[in-house]
LUMLUMTOR-950513 format. One line per 5 residues: number of its first residue (from 1); their letters; for each residue x, y, z of C-alpha. Coordinates in steps of 0.05 Angstrom, whole numbers, plus 5000, padded with zeros to 4 digits. Each point is the difference from the previous one (the first is absolute). Example, Ala and Ser with C-alpha at 12.3 -4.5 7.8 and 13.67 -1.06 7.14 Angstrom:
BEGIN
1 = as = 5246/4910/5156 | 5027/5069/4987
//
This chain:
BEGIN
1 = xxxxx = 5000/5000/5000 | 5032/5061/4985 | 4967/5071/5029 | 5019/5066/4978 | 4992/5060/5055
6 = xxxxx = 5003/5067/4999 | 5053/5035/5040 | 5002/5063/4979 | 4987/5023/5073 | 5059/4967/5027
11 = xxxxx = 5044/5051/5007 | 5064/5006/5047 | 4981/5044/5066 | 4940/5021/4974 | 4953/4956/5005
16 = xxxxx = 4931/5024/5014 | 4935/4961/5029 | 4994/4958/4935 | 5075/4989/4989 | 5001/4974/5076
21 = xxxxx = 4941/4956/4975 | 5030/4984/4942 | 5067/4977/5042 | 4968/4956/5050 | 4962/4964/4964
26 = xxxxx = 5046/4987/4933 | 5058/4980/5050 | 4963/4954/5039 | 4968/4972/4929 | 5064/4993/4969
31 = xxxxx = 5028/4955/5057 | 4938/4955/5013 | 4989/4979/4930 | 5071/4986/4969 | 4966/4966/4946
36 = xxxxx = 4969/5065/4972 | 5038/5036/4946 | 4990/5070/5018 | 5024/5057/4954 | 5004/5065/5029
41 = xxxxx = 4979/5063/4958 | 5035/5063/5017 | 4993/5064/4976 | 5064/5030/5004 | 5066/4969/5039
46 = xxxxx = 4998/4958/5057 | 5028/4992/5064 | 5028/4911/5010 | 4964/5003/5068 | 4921/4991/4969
51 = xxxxx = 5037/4936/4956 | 4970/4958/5055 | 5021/4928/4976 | 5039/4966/4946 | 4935/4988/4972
56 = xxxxx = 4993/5077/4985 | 5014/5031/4933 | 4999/5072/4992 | 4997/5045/4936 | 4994/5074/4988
61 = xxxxx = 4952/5021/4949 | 4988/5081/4989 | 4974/5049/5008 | 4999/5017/5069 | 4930/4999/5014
66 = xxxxx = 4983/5062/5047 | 4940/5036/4981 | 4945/4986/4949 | 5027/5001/4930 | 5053/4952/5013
71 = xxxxx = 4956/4954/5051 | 4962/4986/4935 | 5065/4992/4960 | 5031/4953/5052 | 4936/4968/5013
76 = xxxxx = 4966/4990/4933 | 5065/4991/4955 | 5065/4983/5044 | 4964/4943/5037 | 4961/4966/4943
81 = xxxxx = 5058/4996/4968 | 5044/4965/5062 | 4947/4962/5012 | 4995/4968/4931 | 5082/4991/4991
86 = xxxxx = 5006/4959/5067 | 4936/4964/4987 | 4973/5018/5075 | 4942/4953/5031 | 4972/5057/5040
91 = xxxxx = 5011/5085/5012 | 5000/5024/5079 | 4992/5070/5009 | 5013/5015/5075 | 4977/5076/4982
96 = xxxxx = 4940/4979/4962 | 5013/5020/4929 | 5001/4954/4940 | 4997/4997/4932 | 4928/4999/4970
101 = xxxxx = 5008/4957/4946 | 5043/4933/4980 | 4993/4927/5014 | 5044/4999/5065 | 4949/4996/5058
106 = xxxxx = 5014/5063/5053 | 4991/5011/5083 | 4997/5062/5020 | 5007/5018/5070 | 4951/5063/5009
111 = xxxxx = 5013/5030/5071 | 4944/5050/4993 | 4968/5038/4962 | 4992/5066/5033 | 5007/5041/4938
116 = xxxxx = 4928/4982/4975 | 4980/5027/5071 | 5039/5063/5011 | 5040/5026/4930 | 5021/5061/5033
121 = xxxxx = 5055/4959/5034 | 5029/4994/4929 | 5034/5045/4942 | 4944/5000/4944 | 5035/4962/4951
126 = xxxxx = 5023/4936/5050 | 4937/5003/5023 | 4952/5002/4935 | 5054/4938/4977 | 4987/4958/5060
131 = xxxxx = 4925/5012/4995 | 5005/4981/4933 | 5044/4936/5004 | 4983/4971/5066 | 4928/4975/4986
136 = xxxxx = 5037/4966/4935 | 5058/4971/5038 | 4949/4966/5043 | 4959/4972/4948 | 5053/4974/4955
141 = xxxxx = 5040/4965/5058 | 4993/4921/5015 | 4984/5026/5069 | 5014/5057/5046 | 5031/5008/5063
146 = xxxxx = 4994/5050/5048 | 5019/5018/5073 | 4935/5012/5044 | 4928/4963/5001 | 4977/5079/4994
151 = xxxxx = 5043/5006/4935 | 4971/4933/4976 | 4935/5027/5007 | 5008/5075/4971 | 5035/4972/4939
156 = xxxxx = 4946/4949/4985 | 4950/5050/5012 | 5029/5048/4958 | 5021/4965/4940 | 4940/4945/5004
161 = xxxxx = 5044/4953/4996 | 4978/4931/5045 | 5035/4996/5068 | 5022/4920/4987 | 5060/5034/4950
166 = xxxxx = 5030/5041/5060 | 5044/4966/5054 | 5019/5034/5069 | 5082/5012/5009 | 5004/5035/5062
171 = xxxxx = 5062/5039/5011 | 5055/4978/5049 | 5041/5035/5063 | 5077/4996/4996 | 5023/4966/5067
176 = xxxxx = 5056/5064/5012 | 4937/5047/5027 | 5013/4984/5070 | 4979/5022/5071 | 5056/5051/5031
181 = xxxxx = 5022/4994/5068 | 5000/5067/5039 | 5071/5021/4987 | 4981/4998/4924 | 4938/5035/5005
186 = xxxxx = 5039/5058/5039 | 5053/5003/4956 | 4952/5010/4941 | 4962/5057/5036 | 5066/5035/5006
191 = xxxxx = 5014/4987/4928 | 4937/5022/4970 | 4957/5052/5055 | 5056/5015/5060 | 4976/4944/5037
196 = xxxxx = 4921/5019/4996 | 4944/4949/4978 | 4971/4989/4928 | 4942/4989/4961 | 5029/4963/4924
201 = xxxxx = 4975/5002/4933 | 5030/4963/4954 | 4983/4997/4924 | 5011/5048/4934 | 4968/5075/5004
206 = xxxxx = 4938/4975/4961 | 4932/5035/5011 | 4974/4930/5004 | 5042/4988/5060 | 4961/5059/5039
211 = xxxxx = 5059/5032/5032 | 4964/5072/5000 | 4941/4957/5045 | 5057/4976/5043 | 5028/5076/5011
216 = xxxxx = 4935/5025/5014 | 4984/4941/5045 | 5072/5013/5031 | 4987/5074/5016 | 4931/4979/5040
221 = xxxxx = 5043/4949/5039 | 5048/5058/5018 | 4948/5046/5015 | 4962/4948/5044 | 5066/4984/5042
226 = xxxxx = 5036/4954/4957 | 5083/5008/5007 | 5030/4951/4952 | 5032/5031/4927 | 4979/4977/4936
231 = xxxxx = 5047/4974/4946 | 4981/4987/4925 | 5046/4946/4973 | 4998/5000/4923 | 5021/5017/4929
236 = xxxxx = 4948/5068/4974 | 4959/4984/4944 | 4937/5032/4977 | 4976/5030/5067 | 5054/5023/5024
241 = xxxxx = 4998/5073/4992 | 4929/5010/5021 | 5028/4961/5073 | 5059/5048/4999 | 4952/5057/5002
246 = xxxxx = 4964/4969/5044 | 5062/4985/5046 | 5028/5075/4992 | 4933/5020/5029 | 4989/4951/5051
251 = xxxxx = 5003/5024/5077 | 5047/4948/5010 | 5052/4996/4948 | 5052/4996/5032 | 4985/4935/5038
256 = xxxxx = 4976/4976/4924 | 5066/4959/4980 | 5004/4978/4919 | 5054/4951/4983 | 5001/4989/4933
261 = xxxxx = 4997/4926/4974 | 5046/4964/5047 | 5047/4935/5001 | 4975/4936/5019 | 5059/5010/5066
266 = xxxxx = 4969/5064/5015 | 4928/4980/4995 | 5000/4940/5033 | 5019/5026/5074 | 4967/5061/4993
271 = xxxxx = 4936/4957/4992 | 5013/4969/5060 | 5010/5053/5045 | 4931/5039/4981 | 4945/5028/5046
276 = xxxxx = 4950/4965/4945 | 5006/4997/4922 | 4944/5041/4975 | 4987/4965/4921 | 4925/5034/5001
281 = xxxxx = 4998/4987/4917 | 4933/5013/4958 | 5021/4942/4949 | 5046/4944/5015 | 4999/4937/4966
286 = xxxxx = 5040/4966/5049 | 5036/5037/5053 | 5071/4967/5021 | 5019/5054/5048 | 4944/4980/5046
291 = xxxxx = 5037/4940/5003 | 5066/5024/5011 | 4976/5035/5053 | 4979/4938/5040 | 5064/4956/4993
296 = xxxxx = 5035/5066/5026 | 4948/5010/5063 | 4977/5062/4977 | 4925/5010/5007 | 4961/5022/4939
301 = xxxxx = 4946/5054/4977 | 4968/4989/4931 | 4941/5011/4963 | 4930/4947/5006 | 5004/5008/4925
306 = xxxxx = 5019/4950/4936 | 5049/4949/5017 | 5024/5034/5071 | 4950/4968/5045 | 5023/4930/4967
311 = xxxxx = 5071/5009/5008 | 4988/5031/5070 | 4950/4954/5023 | 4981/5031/5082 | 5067/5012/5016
316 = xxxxx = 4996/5078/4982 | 4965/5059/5006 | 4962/5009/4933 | 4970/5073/4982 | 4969/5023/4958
321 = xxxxx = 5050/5028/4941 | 4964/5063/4992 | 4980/5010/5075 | 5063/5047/5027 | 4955/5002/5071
326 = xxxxx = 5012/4921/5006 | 5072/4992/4976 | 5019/5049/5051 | 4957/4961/5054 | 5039/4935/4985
331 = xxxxx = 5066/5042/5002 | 4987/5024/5069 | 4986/4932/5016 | 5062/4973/4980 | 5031/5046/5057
336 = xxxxx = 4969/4943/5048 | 5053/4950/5013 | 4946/4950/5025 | 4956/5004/4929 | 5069/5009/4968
341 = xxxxx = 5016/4924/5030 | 4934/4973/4985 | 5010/5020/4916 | 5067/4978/5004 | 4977/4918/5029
346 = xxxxx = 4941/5007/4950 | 5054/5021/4936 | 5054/4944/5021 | 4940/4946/4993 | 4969/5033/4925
351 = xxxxx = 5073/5008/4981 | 5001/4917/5000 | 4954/4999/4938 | 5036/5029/4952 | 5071/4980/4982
356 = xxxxx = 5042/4994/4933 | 4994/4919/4999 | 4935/5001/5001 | 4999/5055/4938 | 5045/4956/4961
361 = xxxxx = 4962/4947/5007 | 4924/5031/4983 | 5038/5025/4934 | 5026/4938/4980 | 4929/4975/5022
366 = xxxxx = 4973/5053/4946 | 5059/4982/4948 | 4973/4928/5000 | 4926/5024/4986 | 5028/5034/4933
371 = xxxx = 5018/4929/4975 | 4934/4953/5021 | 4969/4988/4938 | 5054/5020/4952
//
């Protein structure tokens, strides 16, 4: 059997949600089916570390394929093309985009699809070219997977297509989010706010994300009391300067903190060491920093919407994502050491049903499907 993937998202130090997808679940793939010939499709050069097994081959086809015109280049010509010369039994897309015509059979992995919901989180043109190509890339593939029973749902509903072609891959937690001991948490206090508590965000500066809910939420938590500072971890996209407005006005700007998009070394303890993470999205398809947050003890406030209360389960506060009064309610409550401890027991247990095994293994459950009947 030989399967063709894209891995055009596999890219050294900069992998995003989707490339970290992509990673755990290809690597773990590769090693427990050595009998699979897989060839990996990159877009540009490639780093030996995502060569996961001797049973890997790689090859660069351009053009790098970063915004619309060449997706459909990369997609609809470059592909068919590989496709055909190394006479592949089957296409994975772990970013959901496929060709839309030829005889090899295609799986695309379709985390959400939040730009038929909310467009304005877009640039026009990416936008009008996922709206367009989406509903087609779920039709024409064998089946589809995505990460979330919510997503499963939303793109069946959407694209009438029958919910017996879409199979469940829930995302994963990487084992190095860990609990801190009190020396660490200290030490990252003095790093990042001179030794005061924080409230975390993590995730791009997306309006979907709702960071300018979060401010306004965070200057009713100050104004009712509240004494921990707020820092925004994440790379600026299409919201970000109506939040740094927002933060240039805000009563409390100076105690707002914005980090940029940081290392995974960085990240990882400065998780650990928050008040709460605040992740109070309008649209998530999945959510993995809800999870990260629980392997590293750190309770967690996110929205009752879309996938967040299946990820989260009742081991976090869930508001509602355009309710700034209730956010800043759950912040103030994450000031209480005792409620702080009872999230924290409740995220260690929903942590346990999610891991990158058991990811690999629902794909390759879904990779199968694609060839019953053939």
């Amino acid at each position: 059997m030989k399967i063709a993937v894209n891995t055009r998202l596999l890219i050294k130090d900069k992998l995003d949600g989707i490339g970290y997808f992509s990673y755990e679940v290809l690597s773990r793939l590769v090693h427990n089916h050595p009998e699979v010939e897989w060839l990996f499709i990159f877009d540009r050069s490639y780093s030996k570390e995502f060569i996961f097994g001797p049973n890997v081959t790689a090859v660069k086809i351009g053009p790098p394929s970063r915004h619309a015109i060449l997706w459909w280049i990369w997609f609809q010509l470059s592909i068919p093309f590989i496709l055909w010369k190394h006479k592949v039994d089957l296409f994975l897309s772990p970013d959901g985009y496929i060709p839309t015509w030829g005889k090899t059979p295609a799986l695309p992995v379709i985390h959400d699809i939040n730009f038929e919901h909310q467009n304005h989180n877009l640039d026009p043109v990416s936008g009008a070219y996922m709206r367009y190509f989406f509903p087609r890339f779920a039709r024409f593939g064998k089946r589809v997977a995505t990460v979330s029973e919510f997503s499963k749902k939303d793109i069946a509903t959407s694209y009438a297509i029958d919910e017996a072609k879409l199979d469940v891959v829930y995302n994963g937690v990487s084992d190095k989010f860990k609990a801190l001991g009190p020396q660490s948490i200290e030490a990252q206090k003095e790093r990042w706010t001179n030794g005061a508590n924080y409230l975390l965000f993590i995730g791009s500066l997306n309006p979907r994300k709702n960071i300018t809910g979060m401010l306004e939420a965070y200057q009713m938590y100050r104004s009712q009391g509240g004494k921990a500072k707020f820092i925004i971890a994440g790379a600026n996209m299409l919201g970000a300067k109506e939040i740094e407005k927002q933060h240039s006005l805000h009563p409390f700007h100076e105690d707002i903190i914005f980090t940029g998009r940081l290392a995974e070394e960085d990240l990882i303890p400065l998780l650990g060491a928050a008040q709460a993470l605040c992740f109070v999205s309008h649209f998530e398809g999945f959510g993995i920093p809800i999870l990260e947050a629980f392997k590293s003890d750190c309770p967690v406030i996110t929205a009752n919407n879309t996938a967040m209360p299946e990820v989260a389960g009742a081991a976090a506060w869930l508001c509602d994502s355009n309710n700034s009064a209730e956010i800043a309610q759950a912040m103030l409550e994450s000031e209480k050491e005792k409620i702080r401890q009872d999230y924290i027991k409740k995220g260690r247990v929903q942590v346990q049903k999610f891991s990158w095994e058991q990811s690999a293994e629902m794909m390759w459950n879904s990779i199968k499907k694609c060839f019953v009947n053939d």
